[in-house]
C-alpha positions as CSV (number, residue, x, y, z in Angstrom):
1,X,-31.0,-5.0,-77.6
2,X,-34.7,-5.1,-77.6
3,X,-36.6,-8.0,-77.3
4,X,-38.8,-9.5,-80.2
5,X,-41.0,-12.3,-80.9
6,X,-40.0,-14.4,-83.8
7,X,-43.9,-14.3,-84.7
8,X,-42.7,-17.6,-87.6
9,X,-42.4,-20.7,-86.5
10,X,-39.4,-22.4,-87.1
11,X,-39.6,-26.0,-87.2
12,X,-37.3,-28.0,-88.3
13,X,-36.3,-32.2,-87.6
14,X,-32.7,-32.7,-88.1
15,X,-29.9,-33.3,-85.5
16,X,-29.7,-31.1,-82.4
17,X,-27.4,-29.8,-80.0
18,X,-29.7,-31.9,-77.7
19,X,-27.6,-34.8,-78.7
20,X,-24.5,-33.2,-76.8
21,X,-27.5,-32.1,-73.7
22,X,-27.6,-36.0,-72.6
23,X,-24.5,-37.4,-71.0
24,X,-24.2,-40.8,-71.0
25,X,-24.7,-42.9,-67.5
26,X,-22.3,-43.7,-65.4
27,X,-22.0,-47.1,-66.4
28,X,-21.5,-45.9,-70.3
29,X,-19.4,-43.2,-69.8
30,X,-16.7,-45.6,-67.9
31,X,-16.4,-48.1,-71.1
32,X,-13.3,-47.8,-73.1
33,X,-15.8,-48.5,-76.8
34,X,-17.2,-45.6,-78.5
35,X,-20.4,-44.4,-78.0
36,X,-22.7,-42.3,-80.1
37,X,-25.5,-40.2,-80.2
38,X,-27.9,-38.7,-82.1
39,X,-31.2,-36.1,-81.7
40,X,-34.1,-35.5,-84.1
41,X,-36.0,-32.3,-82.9
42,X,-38.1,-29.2,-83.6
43,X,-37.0,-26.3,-82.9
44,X,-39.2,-23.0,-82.4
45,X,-36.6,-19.9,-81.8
46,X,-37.0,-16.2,-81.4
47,X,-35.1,-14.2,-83.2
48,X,-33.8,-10.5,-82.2
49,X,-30.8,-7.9,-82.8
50,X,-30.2,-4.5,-83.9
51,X,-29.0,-4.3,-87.5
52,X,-27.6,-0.9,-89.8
53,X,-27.7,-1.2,-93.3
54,X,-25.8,2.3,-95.3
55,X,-28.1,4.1,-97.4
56,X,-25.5,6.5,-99.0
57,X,-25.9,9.8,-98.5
58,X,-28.9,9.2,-95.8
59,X,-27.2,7.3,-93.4
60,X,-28.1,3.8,-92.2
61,X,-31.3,1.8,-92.4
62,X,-31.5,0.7,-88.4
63,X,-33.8,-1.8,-87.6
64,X,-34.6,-4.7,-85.5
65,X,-34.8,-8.6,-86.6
66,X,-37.8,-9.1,-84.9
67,X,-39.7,-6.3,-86.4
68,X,-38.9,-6.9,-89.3
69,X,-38.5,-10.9,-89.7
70,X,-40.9,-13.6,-88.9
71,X,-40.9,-16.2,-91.9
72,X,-39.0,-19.2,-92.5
73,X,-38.2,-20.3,-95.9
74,X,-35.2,-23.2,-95.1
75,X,-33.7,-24.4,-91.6
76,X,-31.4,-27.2,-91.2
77,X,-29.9,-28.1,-88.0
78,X,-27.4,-31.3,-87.5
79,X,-25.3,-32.6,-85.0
80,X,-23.2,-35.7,-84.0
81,X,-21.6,-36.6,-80.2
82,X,-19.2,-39.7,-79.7
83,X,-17.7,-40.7,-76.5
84,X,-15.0,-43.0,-75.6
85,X,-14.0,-43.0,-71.6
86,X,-13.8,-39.3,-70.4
87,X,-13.3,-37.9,-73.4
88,X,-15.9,-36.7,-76.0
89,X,-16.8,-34.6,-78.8
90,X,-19.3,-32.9,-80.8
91,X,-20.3,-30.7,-83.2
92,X,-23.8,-28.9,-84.1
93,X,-25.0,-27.5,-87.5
94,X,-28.0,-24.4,-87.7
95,X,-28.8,-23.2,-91.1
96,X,-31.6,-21.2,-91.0
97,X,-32.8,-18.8,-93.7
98,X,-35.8,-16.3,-92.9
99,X,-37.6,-13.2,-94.3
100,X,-40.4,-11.2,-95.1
101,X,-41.7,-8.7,-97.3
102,X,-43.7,-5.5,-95.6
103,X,-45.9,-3.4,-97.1
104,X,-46.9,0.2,-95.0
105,X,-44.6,-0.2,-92.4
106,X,-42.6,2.3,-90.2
107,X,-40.7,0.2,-87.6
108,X,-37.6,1.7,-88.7
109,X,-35.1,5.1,-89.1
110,X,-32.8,5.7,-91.6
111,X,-30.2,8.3,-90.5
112,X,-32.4,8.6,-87.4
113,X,-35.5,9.5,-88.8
114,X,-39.1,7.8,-89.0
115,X,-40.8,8.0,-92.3
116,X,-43.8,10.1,-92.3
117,X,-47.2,7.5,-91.3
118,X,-48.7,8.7,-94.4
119,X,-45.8,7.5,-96.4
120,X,-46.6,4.1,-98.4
121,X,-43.4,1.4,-98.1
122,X,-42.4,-1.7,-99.7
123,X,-39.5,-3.4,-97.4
124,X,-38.1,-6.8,-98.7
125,X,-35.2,-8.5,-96.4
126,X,-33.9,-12.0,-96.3
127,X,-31.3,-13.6,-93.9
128,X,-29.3,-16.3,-94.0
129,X,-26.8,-17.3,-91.4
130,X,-24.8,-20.8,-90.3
131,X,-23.9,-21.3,-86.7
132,X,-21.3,-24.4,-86.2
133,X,-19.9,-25.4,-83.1
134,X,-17.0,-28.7,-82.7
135,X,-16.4,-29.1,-79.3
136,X,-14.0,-31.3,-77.4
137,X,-15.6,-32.6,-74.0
138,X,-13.3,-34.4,-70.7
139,X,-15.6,-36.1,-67.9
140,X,-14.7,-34.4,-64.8
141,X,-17.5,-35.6,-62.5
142,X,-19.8,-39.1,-62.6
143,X,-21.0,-39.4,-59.1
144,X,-22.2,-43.0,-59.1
145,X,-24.7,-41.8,-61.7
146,X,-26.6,-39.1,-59.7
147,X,-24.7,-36.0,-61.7
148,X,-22.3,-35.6,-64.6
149,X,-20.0,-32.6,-65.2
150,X,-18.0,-32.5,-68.6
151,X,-15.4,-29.8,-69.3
152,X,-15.7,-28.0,-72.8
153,X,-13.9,-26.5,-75.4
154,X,-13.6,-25.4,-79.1
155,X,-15.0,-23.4,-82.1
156,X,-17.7,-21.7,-82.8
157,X,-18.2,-20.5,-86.1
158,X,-20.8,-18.1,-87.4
159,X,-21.5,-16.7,-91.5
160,X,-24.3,-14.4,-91.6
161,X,-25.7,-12.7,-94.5
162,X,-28.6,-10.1,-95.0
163,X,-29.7,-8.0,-98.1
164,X,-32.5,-5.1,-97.8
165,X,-34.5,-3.9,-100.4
166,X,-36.9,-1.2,-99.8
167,X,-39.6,1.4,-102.0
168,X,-40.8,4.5,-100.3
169,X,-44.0,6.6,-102.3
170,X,-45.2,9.7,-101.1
171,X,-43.6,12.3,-98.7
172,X,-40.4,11.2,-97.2
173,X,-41.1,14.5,-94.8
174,X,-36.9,15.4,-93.8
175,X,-35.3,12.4,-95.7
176,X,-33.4,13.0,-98.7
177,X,-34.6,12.0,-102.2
178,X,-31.8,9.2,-102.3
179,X,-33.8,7.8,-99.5
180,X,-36.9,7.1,-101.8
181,X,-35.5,3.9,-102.9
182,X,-32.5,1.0,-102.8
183,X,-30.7,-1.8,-102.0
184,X,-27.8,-3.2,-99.5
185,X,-26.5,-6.4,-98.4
186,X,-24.4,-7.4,-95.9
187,X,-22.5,-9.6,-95.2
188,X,-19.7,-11.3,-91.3
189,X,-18.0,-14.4,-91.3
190,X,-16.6,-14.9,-87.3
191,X,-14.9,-17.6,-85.8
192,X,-15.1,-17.5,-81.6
193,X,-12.9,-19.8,-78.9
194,X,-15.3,-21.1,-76.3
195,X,-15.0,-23.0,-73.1
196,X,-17.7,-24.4,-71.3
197,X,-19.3,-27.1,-69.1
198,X,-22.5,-29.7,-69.7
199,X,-23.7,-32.5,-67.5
200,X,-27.2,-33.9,-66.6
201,X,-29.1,-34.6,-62.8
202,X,-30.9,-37.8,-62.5
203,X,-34.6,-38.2,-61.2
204,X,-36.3,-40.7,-60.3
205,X,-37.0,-43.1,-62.1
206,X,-36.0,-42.1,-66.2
207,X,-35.9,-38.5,-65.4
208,X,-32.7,-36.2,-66.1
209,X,-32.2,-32.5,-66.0
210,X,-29.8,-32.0,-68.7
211,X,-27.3,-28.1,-68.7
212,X,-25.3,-26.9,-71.1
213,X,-23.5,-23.6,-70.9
214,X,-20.2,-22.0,-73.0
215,X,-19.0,-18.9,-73.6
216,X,-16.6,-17.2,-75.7
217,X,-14.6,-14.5,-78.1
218,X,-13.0,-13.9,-80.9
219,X,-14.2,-12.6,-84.0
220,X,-17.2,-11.5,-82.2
221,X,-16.9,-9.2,-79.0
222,X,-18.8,-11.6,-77.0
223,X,-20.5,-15.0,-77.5
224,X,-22.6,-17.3,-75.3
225,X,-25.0,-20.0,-75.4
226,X,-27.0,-21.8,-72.9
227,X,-29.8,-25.4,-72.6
228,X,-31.5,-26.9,-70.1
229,X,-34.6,-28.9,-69.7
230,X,-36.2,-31.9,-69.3
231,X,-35.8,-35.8,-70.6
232,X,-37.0,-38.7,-69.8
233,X,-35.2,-42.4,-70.6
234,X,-35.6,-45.4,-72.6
235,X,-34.1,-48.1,-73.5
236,X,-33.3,-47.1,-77.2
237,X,-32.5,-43.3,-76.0
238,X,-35.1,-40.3,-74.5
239,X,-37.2,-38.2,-75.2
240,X,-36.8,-34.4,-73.6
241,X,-38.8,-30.9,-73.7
242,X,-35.3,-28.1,-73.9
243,X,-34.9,-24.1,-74.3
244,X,-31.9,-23.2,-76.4
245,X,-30.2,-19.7,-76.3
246,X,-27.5,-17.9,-78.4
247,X,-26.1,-14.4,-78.6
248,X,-23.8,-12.8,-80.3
249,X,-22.1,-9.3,-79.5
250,X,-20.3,-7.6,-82.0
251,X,-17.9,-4.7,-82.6
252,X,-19.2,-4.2,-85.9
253,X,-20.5,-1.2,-87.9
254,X,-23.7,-3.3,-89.6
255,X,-24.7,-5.3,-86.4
256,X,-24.7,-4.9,-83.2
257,X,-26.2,-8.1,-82.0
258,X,-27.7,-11.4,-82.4
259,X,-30.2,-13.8,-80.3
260,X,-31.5,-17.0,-81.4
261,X,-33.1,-18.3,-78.8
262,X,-36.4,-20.7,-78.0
263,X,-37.9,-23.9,-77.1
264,X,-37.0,-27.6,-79.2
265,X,-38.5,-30.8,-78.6
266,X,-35.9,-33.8,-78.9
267,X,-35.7,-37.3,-79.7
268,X,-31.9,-39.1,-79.0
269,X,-30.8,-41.8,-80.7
270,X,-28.4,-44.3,-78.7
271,X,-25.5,-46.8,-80.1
């Protein structure tokens, strides 16, 4: 997988896996009454992973997302965490549905070729995808406040969609005719087990050091998503500076991989 810049921003306010990034204190986490959180935030990813689209009888359209990709049109994301005691649980929504259309490009083969430079191209592609997780969480370590450690485990769910359209004028130098022009869309629906731990170091003062880390399988060869950062605390909740990252490994013909992955700037909400 090479790595790309998602050049668009994407920023979105909604409810964040941020939410599930901010353990409760001590003194919280050992009441037996549900607690609840929420996290309004913006989020400004990068996007990457190697996609092949068939072009019958030329062989694939291979690409990467962040050549090819930089514009948001839609993102959603949404997320909800309740404890009660030790045990917890959330789960985190990501919509997000980008694009672009190129004009005289060449940052891509099909069948292994590069068009001629001199060759003029129109390239149209859109993505959508959803990314869920629900998550069941047990406190196994509250050290008189200092550090929390929660187990993890659950779902992950992932529906991703793509379609290509593309318009080639002038030489296509070795590609075949059928090459000139087309369309394709494609299309995975994956659900993944994951395990995991999250927990949060305490500062001085209203500083924390939130982590979050699972991993997984499944439907997709290999899963894996990662947080950490910065918050500081109020009395109605905190405020906190994170980095986000996801990746998905597939055994698929059409994809290879996936990375969603950048900063988010968070706001959590406290009853």
């Amino acid at each position: 997988m090479r790595p790309g810049d998602f050049r668009g921003i994407l920023a979105g306010c909604g409810f964040g896996i941020a939410a599930a990034l901010a353990p409760a204190d001590a003194q919280t986490a050992a009441t037996d009454s549900w607690q609840f959180a929420a996290t309004a935030y913006a989020f400004l990813p990068q996007l990457s992973g190697t996609t092949h689209f068939p072009v019958p009888g030329a062989g694939d359209f291979d690409f990467n997302q962040a050549d090819l990709i930089n514009n948001l049109k839609l993102a959603f994301m949404g997320s909800f965490d309740a404890h009660r005691g030790r045990w917890g649980f959330f789960t985190d929504v990501l919509y997000l549905d980008v694009g672009r259309r190129h004009t005289d490009i060449h940052d891509f083969t099909i069948g292994g070729i590069g068009i001629p430079a001199a060759t003029t191209s129109d390239v149209s592609i859109d993505l959508k995808s959803w990314i869920a997780n629900a998550v069941g969480e047990y406190r196994l370590l509250d050290e008189g406040g200092a550090i929390t450690l929660d187990a993890l485990a659950g779902l992950r769910y992932l529906s991703l969609k793509e379609r290509l359209e593309w318009n080639f004028t002038g030489s296509l130098g070795s590609l075949p005719e059928v090459a000139r022009s087309g369309n394709e869309e494609i299309s995975n629906s994956i659900v993944d087990g994951i395990i995991g731990v999250k927990g949060q170091f305490r500062g001085d003062g209203g500083w924390r050091v939130p982590f979050y880390l699972d991993a997984g399988t499944g439907g997709s060869q290999f899963t894996w998503q990662g947080a950490t950062g910065l918050t500081y605390v109020f009395h109605w909740g905190e405020l906190g500076l994170l980095y986000r990252y996801i990746h998905f490994k597939f055994d698929s013909r059409t994809i290879d991989d996936l990375t969603i992955a950048g900063p988010m700037v968070s706001a959590t909400f406290r009853w």
